[in-house]
N, CA, C and O atoms as a printed pandas DataFrame, in Angstrom:
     atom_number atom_name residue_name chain_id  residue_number  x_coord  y_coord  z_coord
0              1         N          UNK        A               1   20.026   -3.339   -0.491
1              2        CA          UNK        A               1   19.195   -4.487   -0.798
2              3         C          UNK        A               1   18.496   -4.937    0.480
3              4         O          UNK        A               1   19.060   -5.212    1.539
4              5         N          UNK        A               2   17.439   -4.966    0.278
5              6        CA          UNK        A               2   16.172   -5.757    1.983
6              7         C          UNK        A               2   16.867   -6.896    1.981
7              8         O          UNK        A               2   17.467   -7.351    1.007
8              9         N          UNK        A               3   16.781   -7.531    3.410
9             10        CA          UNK        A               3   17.192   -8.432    4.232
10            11         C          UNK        A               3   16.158   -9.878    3.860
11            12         O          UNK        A               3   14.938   -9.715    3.816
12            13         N          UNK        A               4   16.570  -10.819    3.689
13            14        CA          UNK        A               4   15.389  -11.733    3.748
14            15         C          UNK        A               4   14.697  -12.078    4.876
15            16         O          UNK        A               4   15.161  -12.172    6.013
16            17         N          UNK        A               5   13.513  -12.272    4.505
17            18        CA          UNK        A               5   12.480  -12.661    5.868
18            19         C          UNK        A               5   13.182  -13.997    6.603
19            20         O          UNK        A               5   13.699  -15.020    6.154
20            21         N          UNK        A               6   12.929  -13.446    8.043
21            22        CA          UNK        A               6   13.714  -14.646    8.764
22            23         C          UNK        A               6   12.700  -15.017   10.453
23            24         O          UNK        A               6   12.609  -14.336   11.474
24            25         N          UNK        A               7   12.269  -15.973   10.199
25            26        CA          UNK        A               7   11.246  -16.284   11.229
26            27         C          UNK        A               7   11.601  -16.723   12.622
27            28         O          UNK        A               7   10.783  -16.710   13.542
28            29         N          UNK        A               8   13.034  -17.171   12.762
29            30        CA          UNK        A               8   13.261  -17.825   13.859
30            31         C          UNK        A               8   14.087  -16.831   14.822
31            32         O          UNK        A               8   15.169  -17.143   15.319
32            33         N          UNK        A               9   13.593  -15.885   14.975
33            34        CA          UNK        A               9   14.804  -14.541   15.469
34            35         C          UNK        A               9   13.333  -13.738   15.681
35            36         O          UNK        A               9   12.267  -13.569   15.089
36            37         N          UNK        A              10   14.123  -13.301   17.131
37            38        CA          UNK        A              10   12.856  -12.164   17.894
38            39         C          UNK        A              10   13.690  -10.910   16.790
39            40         O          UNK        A              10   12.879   -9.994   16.655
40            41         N          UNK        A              11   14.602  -10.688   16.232
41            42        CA          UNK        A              11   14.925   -9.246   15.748
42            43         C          UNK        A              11   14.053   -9.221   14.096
43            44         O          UNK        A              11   13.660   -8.306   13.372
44            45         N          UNK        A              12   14.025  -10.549   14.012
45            46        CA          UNK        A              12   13.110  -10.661   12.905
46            47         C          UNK        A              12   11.516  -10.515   12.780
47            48         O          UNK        A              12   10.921  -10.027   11.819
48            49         N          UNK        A              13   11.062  -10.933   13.716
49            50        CA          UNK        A              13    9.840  -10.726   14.546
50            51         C          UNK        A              13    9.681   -9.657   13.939
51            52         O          UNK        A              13    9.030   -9.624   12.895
52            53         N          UNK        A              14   10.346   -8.381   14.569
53            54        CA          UNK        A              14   10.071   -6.706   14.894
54            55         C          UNK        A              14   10.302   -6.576   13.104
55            56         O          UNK        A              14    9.405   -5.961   12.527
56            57         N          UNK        A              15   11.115   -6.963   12.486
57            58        CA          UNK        A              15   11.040   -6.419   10.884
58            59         C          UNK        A              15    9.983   -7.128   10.271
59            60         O          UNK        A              15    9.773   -6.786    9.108
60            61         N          UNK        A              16    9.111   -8.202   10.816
61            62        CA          UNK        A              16    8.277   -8.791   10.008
62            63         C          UNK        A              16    7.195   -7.626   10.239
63            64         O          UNK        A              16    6.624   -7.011    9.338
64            65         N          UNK        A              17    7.009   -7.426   11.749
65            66        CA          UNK        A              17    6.040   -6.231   11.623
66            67         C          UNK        A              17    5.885   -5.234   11.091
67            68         O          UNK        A              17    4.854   -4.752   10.620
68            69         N          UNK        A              18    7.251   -4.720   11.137
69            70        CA          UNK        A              18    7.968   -3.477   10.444
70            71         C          UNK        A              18    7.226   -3.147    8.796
71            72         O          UNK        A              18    6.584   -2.213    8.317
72            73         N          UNK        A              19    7.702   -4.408    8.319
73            74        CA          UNK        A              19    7.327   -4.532    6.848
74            75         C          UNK        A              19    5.707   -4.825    6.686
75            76         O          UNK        A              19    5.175   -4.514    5.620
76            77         N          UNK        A              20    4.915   -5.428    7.752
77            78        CA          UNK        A              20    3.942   -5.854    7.711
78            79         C          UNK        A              20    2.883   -4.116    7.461
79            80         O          UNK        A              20    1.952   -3.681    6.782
80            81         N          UNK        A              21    3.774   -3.707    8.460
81            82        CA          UNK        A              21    2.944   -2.011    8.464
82            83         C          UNK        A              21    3.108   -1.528    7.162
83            84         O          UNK        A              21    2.172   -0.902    6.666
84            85         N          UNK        A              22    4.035   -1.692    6.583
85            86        CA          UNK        A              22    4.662   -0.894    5.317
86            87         C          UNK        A              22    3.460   -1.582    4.958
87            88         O          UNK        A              22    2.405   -1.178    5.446
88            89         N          UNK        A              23    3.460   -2.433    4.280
89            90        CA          UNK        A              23    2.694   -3.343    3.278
90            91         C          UNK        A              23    1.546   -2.600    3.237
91            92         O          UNK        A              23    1.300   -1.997    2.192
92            93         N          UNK        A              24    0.691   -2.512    4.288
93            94        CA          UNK        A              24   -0.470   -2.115    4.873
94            95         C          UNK        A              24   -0.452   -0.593    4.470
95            96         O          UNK        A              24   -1.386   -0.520    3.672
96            97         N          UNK        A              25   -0.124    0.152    4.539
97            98        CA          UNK        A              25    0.279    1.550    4.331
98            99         C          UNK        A              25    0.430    1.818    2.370
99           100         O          UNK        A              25    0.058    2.712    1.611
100          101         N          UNK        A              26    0.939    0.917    2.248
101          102        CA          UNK        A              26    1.302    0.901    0.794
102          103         C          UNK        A              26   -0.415    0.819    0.156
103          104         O          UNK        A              26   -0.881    1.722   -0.539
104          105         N          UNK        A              27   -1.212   -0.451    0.555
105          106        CA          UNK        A              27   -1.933   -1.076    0.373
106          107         C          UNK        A              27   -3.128    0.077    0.358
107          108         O          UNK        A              27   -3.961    0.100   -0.548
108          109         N          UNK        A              28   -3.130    0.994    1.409
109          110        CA          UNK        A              28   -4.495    1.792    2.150
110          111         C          UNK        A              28   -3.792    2.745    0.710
111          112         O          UNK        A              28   -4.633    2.856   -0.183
112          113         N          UNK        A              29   -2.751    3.257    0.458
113          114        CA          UNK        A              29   -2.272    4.057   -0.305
114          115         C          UNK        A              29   -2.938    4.028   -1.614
115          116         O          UNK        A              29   -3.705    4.927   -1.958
116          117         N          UNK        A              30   -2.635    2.912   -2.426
117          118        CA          UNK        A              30   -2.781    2.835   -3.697
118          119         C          UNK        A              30   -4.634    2.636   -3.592
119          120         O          UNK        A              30   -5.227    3.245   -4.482
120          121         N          UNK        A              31   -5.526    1.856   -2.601
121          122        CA          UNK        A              31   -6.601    1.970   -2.620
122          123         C          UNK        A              31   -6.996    3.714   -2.714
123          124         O          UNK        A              31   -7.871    4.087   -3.495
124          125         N          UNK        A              32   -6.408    4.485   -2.021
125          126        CA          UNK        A              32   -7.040    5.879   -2.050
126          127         C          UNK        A              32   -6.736    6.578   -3.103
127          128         O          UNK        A              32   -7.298    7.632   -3.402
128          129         N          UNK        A              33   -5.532    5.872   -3.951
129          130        CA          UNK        A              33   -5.272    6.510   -5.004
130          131         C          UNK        A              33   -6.089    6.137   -6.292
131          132         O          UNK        A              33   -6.260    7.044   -7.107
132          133         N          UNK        A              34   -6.710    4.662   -6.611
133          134        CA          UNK        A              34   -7.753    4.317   -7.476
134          135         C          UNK        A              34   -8.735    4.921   -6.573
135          136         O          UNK        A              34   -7.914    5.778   -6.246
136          137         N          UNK        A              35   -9.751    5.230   -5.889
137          138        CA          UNK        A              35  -10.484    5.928   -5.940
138          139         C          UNK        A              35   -9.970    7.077   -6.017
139          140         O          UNK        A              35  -11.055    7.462   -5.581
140          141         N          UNK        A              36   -9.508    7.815   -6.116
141          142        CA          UNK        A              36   -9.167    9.402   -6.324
142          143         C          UNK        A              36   -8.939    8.967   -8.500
143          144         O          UNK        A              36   -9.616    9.634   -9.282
144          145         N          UNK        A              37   -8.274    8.212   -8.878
145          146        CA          UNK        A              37   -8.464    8.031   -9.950
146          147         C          UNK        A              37   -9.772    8.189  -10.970
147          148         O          UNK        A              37  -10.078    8.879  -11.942
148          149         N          UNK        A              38  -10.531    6.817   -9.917
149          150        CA          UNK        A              38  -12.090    6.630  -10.520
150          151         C          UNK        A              38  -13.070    7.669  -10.405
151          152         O          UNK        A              38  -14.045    7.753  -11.152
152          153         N          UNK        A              39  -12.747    8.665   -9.226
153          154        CA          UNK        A              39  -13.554    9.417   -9.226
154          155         C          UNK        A              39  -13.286   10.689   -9.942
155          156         O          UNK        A              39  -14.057   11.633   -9.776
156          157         N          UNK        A              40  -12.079   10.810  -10.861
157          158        CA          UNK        A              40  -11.611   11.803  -11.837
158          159         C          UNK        A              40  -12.539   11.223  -12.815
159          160         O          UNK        A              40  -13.620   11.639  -13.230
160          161         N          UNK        A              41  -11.885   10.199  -13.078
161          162        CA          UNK        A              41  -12.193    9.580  -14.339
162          163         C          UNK        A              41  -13.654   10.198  -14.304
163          164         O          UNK        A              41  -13.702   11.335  -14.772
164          165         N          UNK        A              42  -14.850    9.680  -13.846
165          166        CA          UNK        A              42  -16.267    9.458  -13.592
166          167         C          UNK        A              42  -16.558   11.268  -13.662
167          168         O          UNK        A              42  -17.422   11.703  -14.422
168          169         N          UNK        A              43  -15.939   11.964  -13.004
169          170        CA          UNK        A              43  -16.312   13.679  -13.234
170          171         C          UNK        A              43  -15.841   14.170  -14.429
171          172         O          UNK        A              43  -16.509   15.150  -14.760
172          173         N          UNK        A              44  -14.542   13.769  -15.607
173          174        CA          UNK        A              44  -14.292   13.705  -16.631
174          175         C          UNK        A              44  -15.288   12.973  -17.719
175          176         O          UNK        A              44  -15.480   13.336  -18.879
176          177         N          UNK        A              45  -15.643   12.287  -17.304
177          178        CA          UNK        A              45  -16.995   11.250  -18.105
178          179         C          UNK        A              45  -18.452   12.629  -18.299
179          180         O          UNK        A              45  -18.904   13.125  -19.331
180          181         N          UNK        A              46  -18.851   12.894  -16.747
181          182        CA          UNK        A              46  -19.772   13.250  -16.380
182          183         C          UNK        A              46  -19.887   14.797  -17.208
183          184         O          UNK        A              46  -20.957   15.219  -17.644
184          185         N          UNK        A              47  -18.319   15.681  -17.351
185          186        CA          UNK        A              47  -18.228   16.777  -17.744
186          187         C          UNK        A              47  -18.721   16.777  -19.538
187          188         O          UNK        A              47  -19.531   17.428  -20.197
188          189         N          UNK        A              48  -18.091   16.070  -19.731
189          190        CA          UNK        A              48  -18.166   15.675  -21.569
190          191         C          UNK        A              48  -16.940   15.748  -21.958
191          192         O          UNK        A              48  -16.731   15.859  -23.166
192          193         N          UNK        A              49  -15.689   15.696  -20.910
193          194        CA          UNK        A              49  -14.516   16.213  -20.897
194          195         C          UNK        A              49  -13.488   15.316  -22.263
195          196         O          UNK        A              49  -12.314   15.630  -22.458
């Protein structure tokens, strides 16, 4: 189970970042994955598929 966010702690600091990257990573992720989606979709459209 993740740890709860804890602001008053330098060890917390480093996991806020930690998670902050994740987030970010997750985020760039699923954006590249709707376009890789939309642009199926749109060549499936385009085919008569």
């Amino acid at each position: 189970m993740a740890e709860p966010l804890r602001s008053n702690s330098g060890a917390g600091d480093k996991g806020n970042k930690d998670r902050q990257r994740q987030l970010n990573t997750l985020i760039g992720l699923s954006e590249r994955f709707g376009e890789y989606l939309s642009n199926a979709f749109a060549k499936n459209i385009s085919e008569g598929a």
